[in-house]
Short mmCIF file of the C-alpha atoms (twelve columns), coordinates in Angstrom:
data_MODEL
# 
_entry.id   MODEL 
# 
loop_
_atom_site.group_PDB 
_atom_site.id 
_atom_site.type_symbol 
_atom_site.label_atom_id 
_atom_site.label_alt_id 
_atom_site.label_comp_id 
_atom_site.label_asym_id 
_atom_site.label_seq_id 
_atom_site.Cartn_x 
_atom_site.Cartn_y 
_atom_site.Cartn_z 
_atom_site.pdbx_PDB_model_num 
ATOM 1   C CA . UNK A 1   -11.393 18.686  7.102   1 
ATOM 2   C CA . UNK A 2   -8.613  15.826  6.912   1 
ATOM 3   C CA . UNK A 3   -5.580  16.244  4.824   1 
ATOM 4   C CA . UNK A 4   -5.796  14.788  1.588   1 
ATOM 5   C CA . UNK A 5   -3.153  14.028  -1.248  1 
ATOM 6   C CA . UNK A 6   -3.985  13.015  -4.174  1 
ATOM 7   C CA . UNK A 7   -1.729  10.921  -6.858  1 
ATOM 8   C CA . UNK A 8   -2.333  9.777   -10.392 1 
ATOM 9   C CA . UNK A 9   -0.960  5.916   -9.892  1 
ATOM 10  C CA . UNK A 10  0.819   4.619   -13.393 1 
ATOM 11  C CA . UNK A 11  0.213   7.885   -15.521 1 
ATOM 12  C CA . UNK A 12  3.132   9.548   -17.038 1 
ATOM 13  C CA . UNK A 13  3.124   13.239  -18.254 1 
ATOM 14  C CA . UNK A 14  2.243   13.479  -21.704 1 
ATOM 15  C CA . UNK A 15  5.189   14.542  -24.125 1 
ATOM 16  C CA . UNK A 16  4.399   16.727  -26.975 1 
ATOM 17  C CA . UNK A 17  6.289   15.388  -30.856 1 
ATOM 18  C CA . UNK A 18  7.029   17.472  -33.163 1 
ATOM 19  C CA . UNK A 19  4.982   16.755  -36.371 1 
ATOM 20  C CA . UNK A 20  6.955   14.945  -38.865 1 
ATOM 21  C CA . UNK A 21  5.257   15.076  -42.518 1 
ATOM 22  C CA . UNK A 22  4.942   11.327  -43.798 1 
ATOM 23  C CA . UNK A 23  4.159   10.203  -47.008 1 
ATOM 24  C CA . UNK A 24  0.735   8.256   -47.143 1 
ATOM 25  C CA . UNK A 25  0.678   5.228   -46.556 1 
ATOM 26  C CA . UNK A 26  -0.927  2.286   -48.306 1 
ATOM 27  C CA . UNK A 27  -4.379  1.743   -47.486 1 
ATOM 28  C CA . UNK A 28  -4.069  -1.870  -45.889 1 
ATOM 29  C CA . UNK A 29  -1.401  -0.294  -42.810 1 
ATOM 30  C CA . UNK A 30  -3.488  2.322   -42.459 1 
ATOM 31  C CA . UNK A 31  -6.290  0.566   -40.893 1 
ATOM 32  C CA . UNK A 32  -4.456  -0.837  -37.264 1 
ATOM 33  C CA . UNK A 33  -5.791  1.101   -34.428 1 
ATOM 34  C CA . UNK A 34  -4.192  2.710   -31.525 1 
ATOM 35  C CA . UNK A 35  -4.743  0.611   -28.797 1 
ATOM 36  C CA . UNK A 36  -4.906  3.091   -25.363 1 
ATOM 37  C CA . UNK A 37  -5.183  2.042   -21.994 1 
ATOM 38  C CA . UNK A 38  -7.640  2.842   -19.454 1 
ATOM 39  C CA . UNK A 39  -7.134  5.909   -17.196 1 
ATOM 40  C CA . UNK A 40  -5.244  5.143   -13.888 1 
ATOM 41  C CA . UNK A 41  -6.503  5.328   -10.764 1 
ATOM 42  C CA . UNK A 42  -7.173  8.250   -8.360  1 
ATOM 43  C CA . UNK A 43  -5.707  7.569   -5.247  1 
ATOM 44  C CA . UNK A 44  -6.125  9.940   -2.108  1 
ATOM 45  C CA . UNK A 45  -4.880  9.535   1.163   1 
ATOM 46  C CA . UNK A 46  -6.265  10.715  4.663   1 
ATOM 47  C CA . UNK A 47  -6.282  10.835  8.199   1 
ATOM 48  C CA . UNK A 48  -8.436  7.961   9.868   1 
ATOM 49  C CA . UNK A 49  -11.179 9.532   11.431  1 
ATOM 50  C CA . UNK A 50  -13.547 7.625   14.215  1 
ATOM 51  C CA . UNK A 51  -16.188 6.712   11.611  1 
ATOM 52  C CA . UNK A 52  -13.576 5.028   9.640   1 
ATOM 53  C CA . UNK A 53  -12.940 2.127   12.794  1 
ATOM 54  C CA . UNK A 54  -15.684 -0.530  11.777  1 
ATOM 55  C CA . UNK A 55  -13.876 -0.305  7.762   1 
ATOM 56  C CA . UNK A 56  -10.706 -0.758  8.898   1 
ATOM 57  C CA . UNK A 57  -11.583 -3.600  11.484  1 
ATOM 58  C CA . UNK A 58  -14.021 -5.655  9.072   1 
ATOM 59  C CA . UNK A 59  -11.037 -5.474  6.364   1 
ATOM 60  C CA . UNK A 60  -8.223  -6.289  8.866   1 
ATOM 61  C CA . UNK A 61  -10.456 -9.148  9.928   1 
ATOM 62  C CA . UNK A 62  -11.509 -9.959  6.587   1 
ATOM 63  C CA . UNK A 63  -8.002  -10.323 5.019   1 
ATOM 64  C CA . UNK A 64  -6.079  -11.524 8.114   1 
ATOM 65  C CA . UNK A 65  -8.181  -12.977 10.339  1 
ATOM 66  C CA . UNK A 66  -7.542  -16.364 9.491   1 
ATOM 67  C CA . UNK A 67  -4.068  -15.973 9.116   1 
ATOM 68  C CA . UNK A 68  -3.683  -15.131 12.686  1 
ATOM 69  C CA . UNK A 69  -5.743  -17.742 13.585  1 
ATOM 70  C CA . UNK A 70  -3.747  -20.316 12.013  1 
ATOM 71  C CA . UNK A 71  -0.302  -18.573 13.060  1 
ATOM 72  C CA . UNK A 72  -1.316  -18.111 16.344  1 
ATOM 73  C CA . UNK A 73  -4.372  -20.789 17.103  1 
ATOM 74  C CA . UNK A 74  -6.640  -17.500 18.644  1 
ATOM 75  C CA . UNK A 75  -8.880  -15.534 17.002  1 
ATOM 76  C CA . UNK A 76  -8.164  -12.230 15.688  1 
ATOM 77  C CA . UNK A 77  -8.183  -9.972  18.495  1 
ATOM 78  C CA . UNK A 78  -10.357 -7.332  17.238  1 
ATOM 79  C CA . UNK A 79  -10.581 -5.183  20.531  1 
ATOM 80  C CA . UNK A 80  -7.037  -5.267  21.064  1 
ATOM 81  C CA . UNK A 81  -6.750  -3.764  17.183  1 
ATOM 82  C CA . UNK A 82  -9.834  -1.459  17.673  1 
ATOM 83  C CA . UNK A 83  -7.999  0.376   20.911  1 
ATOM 84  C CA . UNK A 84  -4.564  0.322   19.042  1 
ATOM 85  C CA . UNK A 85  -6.186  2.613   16.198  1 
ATOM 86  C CA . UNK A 86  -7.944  4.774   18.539  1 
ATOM 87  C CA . UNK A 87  -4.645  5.207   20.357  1 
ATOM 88  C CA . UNK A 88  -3.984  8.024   18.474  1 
ATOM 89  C CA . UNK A 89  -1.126  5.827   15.888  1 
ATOM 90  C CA . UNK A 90  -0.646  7.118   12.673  1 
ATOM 91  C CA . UNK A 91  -3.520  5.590   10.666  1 
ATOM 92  C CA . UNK A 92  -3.988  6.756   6.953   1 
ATOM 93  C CA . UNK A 93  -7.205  5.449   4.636   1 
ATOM 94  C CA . UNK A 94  -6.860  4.986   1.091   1 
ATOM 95  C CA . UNK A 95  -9.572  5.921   -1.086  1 
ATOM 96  C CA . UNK A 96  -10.462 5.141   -4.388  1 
ATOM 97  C CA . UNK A 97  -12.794 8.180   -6.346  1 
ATOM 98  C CA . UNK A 98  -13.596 9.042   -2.703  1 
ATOM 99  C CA . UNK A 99  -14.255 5.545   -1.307  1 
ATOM 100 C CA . UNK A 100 -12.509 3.564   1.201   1 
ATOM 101 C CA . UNK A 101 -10.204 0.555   -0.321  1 
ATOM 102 C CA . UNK A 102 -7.637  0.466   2.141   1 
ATOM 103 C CA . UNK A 103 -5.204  1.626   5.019   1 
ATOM 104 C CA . UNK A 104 -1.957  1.459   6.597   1 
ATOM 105 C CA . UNK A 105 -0.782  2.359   10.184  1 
ATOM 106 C CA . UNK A 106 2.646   3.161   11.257  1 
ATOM 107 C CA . UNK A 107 4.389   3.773   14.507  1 
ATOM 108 C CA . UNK A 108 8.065   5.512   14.718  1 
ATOM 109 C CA . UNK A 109 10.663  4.929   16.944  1 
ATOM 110 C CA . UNK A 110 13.208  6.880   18.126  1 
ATOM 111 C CA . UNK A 111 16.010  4.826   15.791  1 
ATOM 112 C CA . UNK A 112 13.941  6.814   12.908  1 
ATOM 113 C CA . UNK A 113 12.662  3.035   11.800  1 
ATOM 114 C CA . UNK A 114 8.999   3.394   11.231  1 
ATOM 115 C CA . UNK A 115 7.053   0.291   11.956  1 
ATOM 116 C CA . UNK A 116 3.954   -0.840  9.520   1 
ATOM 117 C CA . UNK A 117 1.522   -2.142  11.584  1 
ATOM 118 C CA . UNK A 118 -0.503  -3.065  8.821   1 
ATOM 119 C CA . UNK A 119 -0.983  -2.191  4.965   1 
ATOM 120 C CA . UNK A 120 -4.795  -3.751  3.794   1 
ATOM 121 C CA . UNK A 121 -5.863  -3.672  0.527   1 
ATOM 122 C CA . UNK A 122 -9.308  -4.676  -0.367  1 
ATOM 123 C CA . UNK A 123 -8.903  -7.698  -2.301  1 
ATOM 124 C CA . UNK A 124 -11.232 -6.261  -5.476  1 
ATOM 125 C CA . UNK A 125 -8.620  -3.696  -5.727  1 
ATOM 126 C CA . UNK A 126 -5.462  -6.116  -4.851  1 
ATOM 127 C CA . UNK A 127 -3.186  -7.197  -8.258  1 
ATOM 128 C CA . UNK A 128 -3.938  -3.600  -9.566  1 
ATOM 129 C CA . UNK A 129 -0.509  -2.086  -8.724  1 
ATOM 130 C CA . UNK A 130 -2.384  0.113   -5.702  1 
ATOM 131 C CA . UNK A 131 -0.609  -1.736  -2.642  1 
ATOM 132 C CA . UNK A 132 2.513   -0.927  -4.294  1 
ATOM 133 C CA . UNK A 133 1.598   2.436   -5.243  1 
ATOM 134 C CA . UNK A 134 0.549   2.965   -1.635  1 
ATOM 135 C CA . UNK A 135 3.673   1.823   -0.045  1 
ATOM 136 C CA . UNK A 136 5.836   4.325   -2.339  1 
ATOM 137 C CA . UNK A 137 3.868   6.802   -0.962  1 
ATOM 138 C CA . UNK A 138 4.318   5.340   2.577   1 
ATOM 139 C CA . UNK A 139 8.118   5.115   2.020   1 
ATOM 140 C CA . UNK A 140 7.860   8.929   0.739   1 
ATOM 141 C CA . UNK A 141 5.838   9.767   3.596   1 
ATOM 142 C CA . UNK A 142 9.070   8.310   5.840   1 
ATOM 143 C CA . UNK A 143 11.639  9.916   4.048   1 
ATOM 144 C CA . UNK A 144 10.069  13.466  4.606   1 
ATOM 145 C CA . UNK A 145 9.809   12.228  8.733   1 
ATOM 146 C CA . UNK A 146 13.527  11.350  8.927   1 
ATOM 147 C CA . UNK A 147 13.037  7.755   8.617   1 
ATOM 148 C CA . UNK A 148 15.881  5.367   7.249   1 
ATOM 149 C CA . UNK A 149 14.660  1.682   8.134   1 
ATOM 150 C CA . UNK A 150 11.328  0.701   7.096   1 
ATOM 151 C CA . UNK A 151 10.089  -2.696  9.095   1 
ATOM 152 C CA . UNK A 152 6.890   -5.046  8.783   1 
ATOM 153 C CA . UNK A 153 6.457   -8.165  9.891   1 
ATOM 154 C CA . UNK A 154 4.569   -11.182 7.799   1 
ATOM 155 C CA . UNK A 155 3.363   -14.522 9.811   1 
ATOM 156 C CA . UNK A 156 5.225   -17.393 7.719   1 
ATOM 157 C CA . UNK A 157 1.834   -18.710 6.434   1 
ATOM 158 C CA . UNK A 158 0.344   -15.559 4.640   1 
ATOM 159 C CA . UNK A 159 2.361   -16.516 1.385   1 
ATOM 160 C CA . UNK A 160 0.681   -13.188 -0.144  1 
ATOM 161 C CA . UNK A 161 2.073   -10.901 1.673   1 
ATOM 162 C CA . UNK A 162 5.606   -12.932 1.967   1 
ATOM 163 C CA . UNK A 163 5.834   -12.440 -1.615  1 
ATOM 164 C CA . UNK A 164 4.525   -8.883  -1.736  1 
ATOM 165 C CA . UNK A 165 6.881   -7.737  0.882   1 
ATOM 166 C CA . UNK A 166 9.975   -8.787  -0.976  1 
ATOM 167 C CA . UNK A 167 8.776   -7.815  -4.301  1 
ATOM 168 C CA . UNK A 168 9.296   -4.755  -2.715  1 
ATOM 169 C CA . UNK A 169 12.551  -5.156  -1.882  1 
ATOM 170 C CA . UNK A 170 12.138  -5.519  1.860   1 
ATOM 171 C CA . UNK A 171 14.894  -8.419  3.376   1 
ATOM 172 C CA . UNK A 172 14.766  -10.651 6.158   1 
ATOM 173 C CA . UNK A 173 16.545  -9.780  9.135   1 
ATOM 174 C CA . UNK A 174 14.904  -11.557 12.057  1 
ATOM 175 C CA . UNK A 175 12.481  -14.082 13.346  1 
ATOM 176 C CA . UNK A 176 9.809   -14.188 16.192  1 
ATOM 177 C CA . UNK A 177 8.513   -16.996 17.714  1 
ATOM 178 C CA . UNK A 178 6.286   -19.152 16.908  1 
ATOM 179 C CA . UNK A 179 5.551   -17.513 13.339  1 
ATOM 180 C CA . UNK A 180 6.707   -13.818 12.288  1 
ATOM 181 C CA . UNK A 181 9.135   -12.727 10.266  1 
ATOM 182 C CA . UNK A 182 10.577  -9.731  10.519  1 
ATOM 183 C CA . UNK A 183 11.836  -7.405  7.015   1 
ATOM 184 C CA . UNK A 184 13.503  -4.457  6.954   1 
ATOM 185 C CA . UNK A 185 13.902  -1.814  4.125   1 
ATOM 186 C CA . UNK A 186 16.723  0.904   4.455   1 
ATOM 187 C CA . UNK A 187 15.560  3.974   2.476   1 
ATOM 188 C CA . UNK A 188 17.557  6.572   0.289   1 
ATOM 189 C CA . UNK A 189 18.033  9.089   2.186   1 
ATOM 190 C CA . UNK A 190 19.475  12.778  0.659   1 
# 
């Protein structure tokens, strides 16, 4: 059975008033309602398993396929992807009330910088907070492994994830030719 965590994403721990007696109040304030929001979202996170390959490559394809196209003027090279997450790199699904909406897959270097390979949202579940509520538990994740530089790199046309990335504070440090850019993240360390 894979490891699983499981995080509330956006709730807060309820904090008990003390009563305070009021006098009554007029009938007309009386009637506005409480207006509540809807219960966050139960996130869990596991270890990709072999029956997990054709999600993870129809999303990847799905969401970046063209962009690599258009970056690199070849088609998303979905073998090349399929035998790098069946090499054995760190490769974590994101479910949803127990169904698939995501991954991530990391690789760490001796420099303790951890490489993100890729962080895929499915795009009924993007603008929802989750991608950021995934990578704080990424960047937690790298913390507790001894990492101190976070990296990804974003092709120059996938304006998305450009503005994602440095939403999350990530900074520009290098370039690749023809189209990558590279961000890093240093991470507070105790």
């Amino acid at each position: 059975m894979p490891n699983t965590v499981h995080m509330m994403v956006g709730q807060k721990p309820a904090v008990k008033k003390a009563k305070k007696k009021v006098a009554a109040k007029p009938k007309a304030q009386a009637s506005k309602k409480k207006v509540t929001k809807p219960a966050a979202p139960v996130l869990s996170y596991r270890n990709r398993t072999p029956q997990d390959d054709a999600f993870i490559v129809g999303l990847t394809r799905q969401q970046l396929g063209t962009i690599h196209e258009q970056a690199f003027g070849a088609p998303f090279p979905e073998e090349q992807f399929l035998r790098y997450i069946q090499s054995g790199a760190p490769t974590v699904v994101v479910e949803q009330n127990g169904k698939p909406i995501g991954y991530y897959s990391y690789l760490i270097g001796p420099d303790a910088k951890m490489h993100v390979s890729a962080m895929v949202i499915d795009p009924k579940h993007q603008s929802k907070g989750i991608g950021k509520t995934v990578m704080a538990h990424l960047e937690e994740e790298a913390i507790r492994q001894g990492v101190r530089t976070v990296e990804v790199f974003v092709q120059e046309n996938n304006a998305q994830s450009l503005a994602f990335t440095r939403s999350l504070g990530f900074r520009e440090v290098f370039r690749i030719e023809p189209n990558t850019i590279g961000f890093h993240k240093q991470l507070a360390t105790n």
